[in-house]
C-alpha positions, 0 to 999 in steps of 0.5 A: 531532480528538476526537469522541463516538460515542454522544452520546445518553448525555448524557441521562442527565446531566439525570437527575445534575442531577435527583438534585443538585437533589432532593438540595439541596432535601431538605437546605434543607428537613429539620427534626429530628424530636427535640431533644438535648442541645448537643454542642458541646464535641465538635462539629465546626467549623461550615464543617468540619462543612459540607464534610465533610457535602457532600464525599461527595455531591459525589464522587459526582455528579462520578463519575456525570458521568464515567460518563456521559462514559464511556458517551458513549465519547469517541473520539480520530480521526486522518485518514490522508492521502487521498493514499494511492494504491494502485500496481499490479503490473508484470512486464517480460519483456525479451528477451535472445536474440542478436539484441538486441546489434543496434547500430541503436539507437547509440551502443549496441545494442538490449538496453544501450538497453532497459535503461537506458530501462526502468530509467527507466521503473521509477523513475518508477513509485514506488508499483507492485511492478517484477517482471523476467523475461528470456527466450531460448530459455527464460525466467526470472523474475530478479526476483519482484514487490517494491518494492525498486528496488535489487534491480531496478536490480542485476539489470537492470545484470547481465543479459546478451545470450545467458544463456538461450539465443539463441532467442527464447521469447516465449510461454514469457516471458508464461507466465512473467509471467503466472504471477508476477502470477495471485496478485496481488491489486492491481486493475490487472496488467500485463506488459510484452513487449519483443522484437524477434523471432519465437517460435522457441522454448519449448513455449508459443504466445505466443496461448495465453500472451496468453489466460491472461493475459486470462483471469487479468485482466492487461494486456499491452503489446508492444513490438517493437524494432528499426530495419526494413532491415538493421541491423549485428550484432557476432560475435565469433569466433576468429581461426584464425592468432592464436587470439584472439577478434575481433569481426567485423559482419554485417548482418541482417535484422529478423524481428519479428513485428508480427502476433503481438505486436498479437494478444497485446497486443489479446488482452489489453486492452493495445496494441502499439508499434513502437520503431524507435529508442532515442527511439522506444522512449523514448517508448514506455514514457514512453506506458505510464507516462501509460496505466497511472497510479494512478488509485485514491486511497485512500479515506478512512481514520480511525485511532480510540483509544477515551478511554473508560477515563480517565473511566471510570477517574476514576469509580470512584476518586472512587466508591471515594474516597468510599465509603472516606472515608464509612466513615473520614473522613467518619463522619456526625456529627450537626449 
């Protein structure tokens, strides 16, 4: 779309076609003040002597328009898509301690199904910035804040039950994520805790973690996993007549601590869920992702280029062509 931003200057065109109308008027009427002798033989041709007469005045009417065009300042507009969306910054904090390999959410264990549902979930989330920490008896941000899905994809695919210890650091995980998102400057942060035990480890109390994140303005949401009841956990061990490593199963008991994990989440402004199997845990994410969609459009955006310069530019070459053609082709000879 091409528009004018200062259309008053079209005013001045009346005067341009004031000075044109001045000027055909003065020519009509001008009578010679003095009489000479015929200058025929060197006389120009009569419709030669005429355009050449009228040539210069006409460049310069014509470049006053241009001006005036210029002055006008036309605008080329571009609308941006008002689609556009603002994402919003997200850091998952995913429990790795031992009791993750817990095999209640078959045909795999908790943390295999955790992965996988959460690599799920980010893939749906197309126009947020994914950050992952995992944590154990300490925490570690794997990935900082990107919009790179392979790198987050790789990262989930290589982290492993027990790499940071098999106690469970749930205030030193949301230290951790909240510090990744404090500089953030999207409108909407949020972390999202997935445990399935009690804070045993790490210097941080996980209340004192959830008050720093709301008072930073970020959301978290907790999920605790895990089926209630005794559930079976693989240990491996070395056998102590052959010396080879056999997996044996124990049955534990679930210690998830619902009552912390609703503080933080209610701390926060975010929400606690139970996930007590891997459908369950599903749906749970599948929830988070309808709560936390994007809903900010980009506002309506324009992208301008000034078109000044091409009638400004055409006006002072037909300016200069006639001041030039004035002086050598256009020399004034009398009629």
């Amino acid at each position: 779309m091409t528009r004018f931003a200062d259309p008053l200057w079209f005013a001045l065109a009346l005067a341009v076609a004031a000075r044109v109308a001045l000027v055909v008027r003065d020519r009509r009427q001008r009578v010679g003040a003095f009489g000479y002798s015929s200058l025929a033989l060197v006389a120009p041709a009569p419709g030669l002597r005429v355009m050449t007469a009228a040539l210069p005045f006409a460049l310069e009417t014509l470049a006053m328009l241009l001006l005036v065009v210029a002055l006008a300042r036309p605008q080329r507009v571009v609308r941006l898509a008002a689609s556009d969306r603002y994402g919003i910054d997200i850091v998952v904090a995913l429990d790795a301690s031992g009791s993750m390999a817990a095999e209640d959410f078959r045909p795999r264990n908790r943390f295999a199904v955790a992965k996988e549902l959460i690599g799920d979930f980010i893939r749906r989330r197309t126009d947020d910035r994914i950050g992952i920490v995992t944590f154990g008896s300490r925490a570690a941000t794997r990935v900082p804040i990107t919009y790179d899905r392979r790198i987050i994809e790789a990262v989930l695919a290589k982290a492993e039950i027990g790499e940071h210890g098999n106690g469970t650091a749930i205030g030193h995980a949301l230290a951790t994520a909240v510090n990744r998102l404090r500089n953030s400057k999207t409108r909407s942060r949020v972390v999202i805790l997935v445990t399935d035990g009690v804070n045993n480890s790490g210097s941080i109390d996980p209340l004192v973690a959830a008050q720093l994140a709301a008072a930073a303005g970020i959301k978290v949401y907790t999920i605790g996993v895990g089926s209630e009841g005794p559930v079976p956990l693989p240990v491996k061990r070395q056998n102590p007549f052959t010396g080879a490593i056999e997996t044996i199963y124990t049955h534990i008991r679930g210690e998830l601590d619902e009552k912390t994990l609703e503080a933080i989440a209610s701390t926060t402004g975010g929400a606690f869920f139970r996930a007590t199997d891997a459908q369950a845990l599903g749906a749970v994410l599948k929830r988070i992702d309808a709560l936390e969609k994007t809903r900010l459009t980009a506002p309506k955006r324009e992208q301008i280029d000034e078109l000044y310069v091409w009638p400004l530019g055409a006006a002072l070459a037909l300016l200069a062509l006639s001041l030039l053609g004035g002086e050598t082709l256009w020399l004034k000879v009398p009629a």
